[in-house]
Legacy VTK file of the C-alpha trace (Angstrom):
# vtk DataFile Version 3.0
C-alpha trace
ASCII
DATASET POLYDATA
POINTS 179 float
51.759 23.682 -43.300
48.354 23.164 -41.919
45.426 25.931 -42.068
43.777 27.192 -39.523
40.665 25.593 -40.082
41.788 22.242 -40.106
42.031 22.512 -36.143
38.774 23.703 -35.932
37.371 20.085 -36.586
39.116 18.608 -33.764
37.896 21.494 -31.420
34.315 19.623 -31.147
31.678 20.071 -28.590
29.006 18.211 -26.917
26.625 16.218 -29.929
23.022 16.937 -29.385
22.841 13.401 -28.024
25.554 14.073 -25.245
23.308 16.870 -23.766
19.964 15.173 -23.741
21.241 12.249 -22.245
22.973 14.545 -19.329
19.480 16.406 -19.027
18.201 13.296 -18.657
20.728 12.188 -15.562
19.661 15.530 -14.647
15.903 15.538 -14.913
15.904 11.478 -13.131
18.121 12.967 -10.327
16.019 16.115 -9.766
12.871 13.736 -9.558
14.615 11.504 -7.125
14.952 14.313 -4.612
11.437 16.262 -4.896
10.094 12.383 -4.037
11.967 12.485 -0.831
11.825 16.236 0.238
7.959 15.187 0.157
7.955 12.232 1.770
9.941 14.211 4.598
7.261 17.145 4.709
4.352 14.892 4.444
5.833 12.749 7.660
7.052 15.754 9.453
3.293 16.381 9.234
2.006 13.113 10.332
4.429 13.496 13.168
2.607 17.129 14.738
-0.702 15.784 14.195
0.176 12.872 16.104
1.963 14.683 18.742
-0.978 17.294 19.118
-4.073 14.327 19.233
-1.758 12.492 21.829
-1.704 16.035 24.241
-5.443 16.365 23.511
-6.026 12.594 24.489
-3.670 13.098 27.958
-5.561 16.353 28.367
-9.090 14.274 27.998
-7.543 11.675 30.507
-6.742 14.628 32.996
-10.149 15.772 32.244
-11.845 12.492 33.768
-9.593 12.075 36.797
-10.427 15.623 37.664
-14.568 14.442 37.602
-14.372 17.935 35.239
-16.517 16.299 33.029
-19.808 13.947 32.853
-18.412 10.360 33.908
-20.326 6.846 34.480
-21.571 6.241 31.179
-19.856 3.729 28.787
-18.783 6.073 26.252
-18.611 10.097 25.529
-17.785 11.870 22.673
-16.634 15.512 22.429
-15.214 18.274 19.978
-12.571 19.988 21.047
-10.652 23.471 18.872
-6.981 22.853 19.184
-3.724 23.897 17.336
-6.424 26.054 14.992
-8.143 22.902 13.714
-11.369 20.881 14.635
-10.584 17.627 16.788
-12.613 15.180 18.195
-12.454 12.239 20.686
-14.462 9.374 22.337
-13.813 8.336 26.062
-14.679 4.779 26.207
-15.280 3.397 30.463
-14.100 -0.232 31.254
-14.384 -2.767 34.112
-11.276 -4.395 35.427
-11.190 -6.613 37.755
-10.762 -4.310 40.837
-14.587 -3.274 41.667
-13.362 0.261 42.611
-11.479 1.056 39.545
-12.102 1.464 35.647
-9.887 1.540 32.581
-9.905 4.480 30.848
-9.560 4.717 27.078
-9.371 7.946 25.023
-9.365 7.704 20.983
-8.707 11.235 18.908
-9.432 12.194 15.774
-8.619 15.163 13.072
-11.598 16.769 12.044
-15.454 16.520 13.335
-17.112 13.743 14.767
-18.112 13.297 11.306
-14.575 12.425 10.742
-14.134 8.599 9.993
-11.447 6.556 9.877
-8.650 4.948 12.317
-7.743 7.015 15.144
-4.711 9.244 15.257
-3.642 8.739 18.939
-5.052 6.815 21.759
-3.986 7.082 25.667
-5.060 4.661 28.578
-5.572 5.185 31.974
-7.598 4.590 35.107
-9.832 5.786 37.499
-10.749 4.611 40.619
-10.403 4.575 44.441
-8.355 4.081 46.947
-7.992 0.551 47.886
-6.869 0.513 51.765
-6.676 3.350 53.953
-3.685 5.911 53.210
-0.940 4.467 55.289
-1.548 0.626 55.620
-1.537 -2.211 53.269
-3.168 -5.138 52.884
-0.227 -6.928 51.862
2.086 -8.626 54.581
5.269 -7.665 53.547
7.282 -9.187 55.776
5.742 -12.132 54.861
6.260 -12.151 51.168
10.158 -11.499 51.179
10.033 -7.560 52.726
12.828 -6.061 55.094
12.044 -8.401 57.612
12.492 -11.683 55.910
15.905 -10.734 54.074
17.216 -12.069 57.132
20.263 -10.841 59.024
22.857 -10.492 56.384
21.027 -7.767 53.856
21.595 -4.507 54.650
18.918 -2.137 56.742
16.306 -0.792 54.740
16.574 3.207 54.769
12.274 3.673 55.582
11.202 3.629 58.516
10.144 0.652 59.997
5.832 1.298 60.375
4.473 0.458 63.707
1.326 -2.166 63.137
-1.754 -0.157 63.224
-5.323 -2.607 64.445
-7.738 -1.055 62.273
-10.812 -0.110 64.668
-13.881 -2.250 64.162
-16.305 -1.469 61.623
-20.020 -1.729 60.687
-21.495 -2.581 57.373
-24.946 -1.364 56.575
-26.772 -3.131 53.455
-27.075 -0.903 50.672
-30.519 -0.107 48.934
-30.804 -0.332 44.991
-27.194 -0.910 42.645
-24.811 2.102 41.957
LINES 1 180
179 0 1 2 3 4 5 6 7 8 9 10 11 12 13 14 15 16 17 18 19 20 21 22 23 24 25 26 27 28 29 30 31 32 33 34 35 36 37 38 39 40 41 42 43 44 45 46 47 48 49 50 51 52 53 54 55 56 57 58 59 60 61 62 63 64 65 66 67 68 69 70 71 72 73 74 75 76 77 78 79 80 81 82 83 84 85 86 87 88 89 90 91 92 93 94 95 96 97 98 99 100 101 102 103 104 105 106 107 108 109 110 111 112 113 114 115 116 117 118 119 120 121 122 123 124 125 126 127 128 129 130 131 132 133 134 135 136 137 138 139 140 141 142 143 144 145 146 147 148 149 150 151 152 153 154 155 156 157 158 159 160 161 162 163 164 165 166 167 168 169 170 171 172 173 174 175 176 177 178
């Protein structure tokens, strides 16, 4: 008849080996995810100082149109306190090839203007004036495929059909100095 202790050699547990190896698994595992819960916060970062440089650049470019600020030179800087944090931008003025109208560029970055480094948004846009008088075109567009030259099978445009306006004569007077 057996003893007693005899079973207690086949009631084993885990070797010293089995349970650093499975802290191991562990530890590798546990690693694993604190690299990509931190990747997630530091791009969930990125991502608001993005999205708050891109609404101070749109702001900027609102800014301009509205003539609220200095406008003609080349280039402006500014500061600007948004979001609790230091910000600031460069407007940047460019010619196109309408004479009336300019390209507008806005670059923002975090920080002063001490602040180097690539930008963290940038927004577009232009300024300018009107090129015809509100109401007419200078573009034919009966001419160049409109309403009119569909021809009689396409269906009847829902506007209005504009009654040709002759523009009253004008005078030019020679300007003195550039602008």
């Amino acid at each position: 008849m057996p003893c007693g202790r005899c079973d207690v050699r086949r009631a084993r547990g885990f070797t010293l080996v089995e349970v650093l190896v499975a802290l191991m698994i562990v530890a590798m595992g546990l690693a694993a995810l604190m690299v990509a819960v931190s990747g997630t916060a530091r791009t969930s970062g990125y991502l608001r100082d993005k999205t708050l440089a891109q609404w101070i650049a749109l702001n900027r470019l609102s800014e301009v149109r509205l003539n609220l600020t200095k406008f003609g030179q080349n280039t402006d800087t500014g500061e600007v306190d948004f979001a609790s944090r230091t910000w600031h931008y460069d407007t940047r003025y460019f010619d196109t090839t309408i004479p009336t109208m300019k390209r507008v560029v806005v670059r923002v970055w975090a920080g002063d203007a001490k602040t180097k480094g690539n930008p963290i948004a940038e927004s577009t846009g232009f300024l300018g004036s009107s090129l015809t008088v509100a109401g007419q075109s200078n573009v034919d567009w009966n001419a160049d495929g409109g309403p009119a030259a569909a021809g009689a099978g396409a269906q009847a445009s829902p506007l209005p059909t504009a009654t040709p306006v002759t523009p009253a004569p004008t005078t030019t007077t020679p300007k003195s100095g550039s602008q």
